[in-house]
C-alpha positions, -999 to +999 in steps of 0.1 A: -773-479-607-739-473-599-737-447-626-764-427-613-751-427-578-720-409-591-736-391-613-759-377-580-726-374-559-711-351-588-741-332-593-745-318-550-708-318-541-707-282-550-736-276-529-713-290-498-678-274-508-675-254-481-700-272-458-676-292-435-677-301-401-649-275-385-646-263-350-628-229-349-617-209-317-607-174-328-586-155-302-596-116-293-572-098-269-583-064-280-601-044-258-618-015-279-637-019-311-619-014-342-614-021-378-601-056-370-629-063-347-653-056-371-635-079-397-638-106-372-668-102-367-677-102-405-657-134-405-677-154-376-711-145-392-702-157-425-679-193-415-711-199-396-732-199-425-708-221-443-707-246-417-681-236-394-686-234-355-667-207-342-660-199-308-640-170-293-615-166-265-624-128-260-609-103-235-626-102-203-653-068-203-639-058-241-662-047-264-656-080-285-670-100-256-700-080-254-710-086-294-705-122-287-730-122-258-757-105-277-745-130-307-749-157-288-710-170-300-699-196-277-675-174-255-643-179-233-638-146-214-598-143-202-579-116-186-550-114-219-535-093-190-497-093-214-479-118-238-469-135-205-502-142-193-496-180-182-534-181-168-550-173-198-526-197-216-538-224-192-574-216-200-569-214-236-555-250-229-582-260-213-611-248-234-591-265-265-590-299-245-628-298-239-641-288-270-615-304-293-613-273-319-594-280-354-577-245-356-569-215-334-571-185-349-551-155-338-562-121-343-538-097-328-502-094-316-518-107-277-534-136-291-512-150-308-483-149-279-510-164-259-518-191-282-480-196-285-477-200-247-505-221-248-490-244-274-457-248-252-477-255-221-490-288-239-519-272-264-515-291-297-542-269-316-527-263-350-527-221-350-536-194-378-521-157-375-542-129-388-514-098-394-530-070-401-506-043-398-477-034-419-450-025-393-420-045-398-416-074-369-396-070-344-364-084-345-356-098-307-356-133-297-394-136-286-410-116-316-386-144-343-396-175-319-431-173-317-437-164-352-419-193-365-433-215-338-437-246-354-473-249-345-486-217-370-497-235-401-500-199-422-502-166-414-527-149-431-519-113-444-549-087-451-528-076-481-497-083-503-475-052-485-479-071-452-473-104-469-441-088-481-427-072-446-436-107-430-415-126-457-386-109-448-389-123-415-399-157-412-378-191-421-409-205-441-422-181-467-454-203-480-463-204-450-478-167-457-508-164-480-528-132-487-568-125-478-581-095-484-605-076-459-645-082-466-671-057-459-706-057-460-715-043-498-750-033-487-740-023-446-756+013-451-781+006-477-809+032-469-794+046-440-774+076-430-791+109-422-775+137-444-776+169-425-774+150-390-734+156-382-742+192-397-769+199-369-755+184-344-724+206-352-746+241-361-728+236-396-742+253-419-747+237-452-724+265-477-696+243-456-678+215-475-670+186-454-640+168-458-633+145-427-613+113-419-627+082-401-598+060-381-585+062-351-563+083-336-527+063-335-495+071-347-493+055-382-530+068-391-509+104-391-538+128-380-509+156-384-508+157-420-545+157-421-540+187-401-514+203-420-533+194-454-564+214-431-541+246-432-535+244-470-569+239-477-586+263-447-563+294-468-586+281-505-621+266-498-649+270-477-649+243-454-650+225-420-628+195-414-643+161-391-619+133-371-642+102-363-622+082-339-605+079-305-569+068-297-538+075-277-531+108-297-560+128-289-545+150-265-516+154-290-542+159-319-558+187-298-529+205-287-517+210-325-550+218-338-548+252-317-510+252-327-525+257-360-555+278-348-576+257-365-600+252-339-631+266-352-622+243-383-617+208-368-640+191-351-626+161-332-655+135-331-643+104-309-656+073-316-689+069-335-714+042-342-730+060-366-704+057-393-736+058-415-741+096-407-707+105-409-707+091-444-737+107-457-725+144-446-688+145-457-680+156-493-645+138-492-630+111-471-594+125-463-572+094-454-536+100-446-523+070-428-484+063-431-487+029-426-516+009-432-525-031-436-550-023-461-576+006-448-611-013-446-627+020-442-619+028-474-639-001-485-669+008-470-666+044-484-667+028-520-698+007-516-711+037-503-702+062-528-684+085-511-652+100-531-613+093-515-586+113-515-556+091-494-523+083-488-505+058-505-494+035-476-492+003-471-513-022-485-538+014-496-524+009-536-539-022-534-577-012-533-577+024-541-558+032-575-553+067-584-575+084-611-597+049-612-612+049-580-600+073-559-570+096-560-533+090-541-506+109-531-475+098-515-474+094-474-473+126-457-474+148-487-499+175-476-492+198-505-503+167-532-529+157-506-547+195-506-542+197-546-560+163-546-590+173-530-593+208-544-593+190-583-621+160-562-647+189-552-639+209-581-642+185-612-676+170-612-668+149-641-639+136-621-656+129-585-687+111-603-662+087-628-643+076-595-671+069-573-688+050-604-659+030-608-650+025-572-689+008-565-683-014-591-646-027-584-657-034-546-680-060-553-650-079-554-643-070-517-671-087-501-674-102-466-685-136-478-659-137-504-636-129-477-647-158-456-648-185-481-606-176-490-604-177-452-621-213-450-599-224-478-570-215-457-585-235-427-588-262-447-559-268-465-541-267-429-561-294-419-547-330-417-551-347-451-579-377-448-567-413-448-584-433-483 
């Protein structure tokens, strides 16, 4: 009897690895809707199908708050007003007494001084960083305090580059562990109008498209997509997109006429149709600088659409040149416009890449994503007692 008790025990523990009784509050300062939104997001829907209850601390009227309110995610809505913010701090506090959470999760530079502040007001949550970016850290006494504040159990880093830069800055280097961005392999299965951002545009279709979809900051370097634009606007046929919104739209703009490109450029803002974007452009143009890991990009592979991008940051790490995609150096517009000449003008080429690229992001999935996530959670939980 005994043996077949074990013998039962062996055979459904697999079924309950990653079924585990886990309170997580994940903090959200942000208040627009970006790629590390959408990754949290992705990340909640999946830890609750393994078993994990999440909650969120989200920014008061933020775009975050307002998915988890038509998600139904237990919600703590707080001003995150600066990394000062004793209120929020206290509330965070507060909500951790009540509902006795095993982890905070930090998911921006905000939350996590929050969380810190938290911790030092009397908060004994153990805390998880999510770094997403690949600047280096700061190097004052606030920025080397808080993280190596003895309450942050890892830091998790979207790719190996970030893992790197952090290294270099914290007293504990296992403490950082790498977990790549997820997406959602079958998010635009059957939809995506082709012809829709043509119309809307009066495009007409002996146009190529090339177009890039991020926002418009400083290290996503919308001025080498411009100045790749001039190379290209004096050799093809073609009209040139920017999906996204940011602090350097006006700046954007201004060199855009500098350049006289503006019957060329069309500056889109933000879009919730990604869908459409993808389905009209002929080439996704990516030129960041710097760049955690570029989970656009993902979602252009799973949905076929060839790349032509930088090689910043943690980009090498999902999009190797002549394999999947093609690369340049950062802010090399010559290489960059030769690149997507030889992508629209070797078939043979384009289709190998995009074949290959479909294939190698299977690997890249949002549940696989959450699962190295969980196995983080749980290896910084307190070891049980025998």
């Amino acid at each position: 009897m005994t043996f077949m008790i074990l013998t039962f025990i062996e055979m459904i523990s697999p079924i309950f690895e990653y079924i585990c009784e886990m309170k997580i509050l994940h903090l959200s300062s942000e208040k627009s809707w970006r790629g590390g939104e959408q990754q949290m997001a992705y990340l909640i829907e999946e830890l609750n199908l393994l078993g994990v209850e999440s909650h969120v601390a989200a920014r008061k009227d933020s775009e975050f708050e307002k998915w988890c309110i038509n998600h139904k995610i237990p919600l703590l809505s707080i001003p995150f007003k600066n990394d000062f913010d004793v209120s929020s701090a206290l509330k965070v506090k507060e909500y951790c007494k009540k509902n006795r959470f095993d982890i905070i999760h930090m998911h921006s530079s905000r939350s996590h001084s929050i969380a810190v502040l938290a911790n030092t007001l009397g908060n004994s949550t153990p805390l998880i960083l999510a770094r997403r970016v690949d600047f280096p850290l700061k190097k004052n006494f606030f920025s080397k305090k808080k993280y190596n504040h003895s309450a942050i159990k890892r830091i998790i880093c979207v790719s190996n580059k970030i893992k790197e830069i952090v290294i270099k800055s914290i007293e504990q280097a296992e403490r950082c562990t790498t977990v790549y961005d997820g997406v959602d392999l079958h998010r635009f299965d059957g939809i995506g109008l082709r012809g829709k951002i043509r119309k809307e545009l009066g495009i007409a279709d002996e146009y190529k498209l090339i177009g890039n979809i991020a926002a418009i900051a400083p290290h996503k370097d919308y001025f080498t997509f411009l100045d790749t634009v001039k190379i290209l606007s004096k050799k093809i046929k073609a009209k040139y997109l920017i999906a996204g919104e940011g602090p350097l739209r006006e700046q954007i703009e201004k060199r855009i006429e500098e350049l006289n490109l503006q019957k060329d450029v069309y500056v889109l803002g933000f879009r919730s149709d990604v869908e459409n974007v993808f389905a009209d452009l002929d080439v996704l143009l990516y030129t960041s600088k710097e760049e955690g890991l570029g989970s656009t990009l993902l979602d252009a592979m799973a949905y076929g659409l060839p790349i032509v991008a930088t090689e910043g940051g943690g980009i090498p790490e999902i999009v190797k040149n002549e394999f999947n995609g093609l690369t340049t150096k950062v802010q090399d517009s010559e290489k960059l416009a030769e690149q997507v000449m030889r992508m629209l003008n070797n078939t043979t080429l384009r289709e190998k890449l995009i074949a290959n690229a479909k294939e190698y992001v299977k690997g890249f999935s949002k549940q696989e994503m959450a699962k190295k996530t969980l196995e983080v959670y749980k290896a910084c939980l307190p070891k049980p007692k025998i």
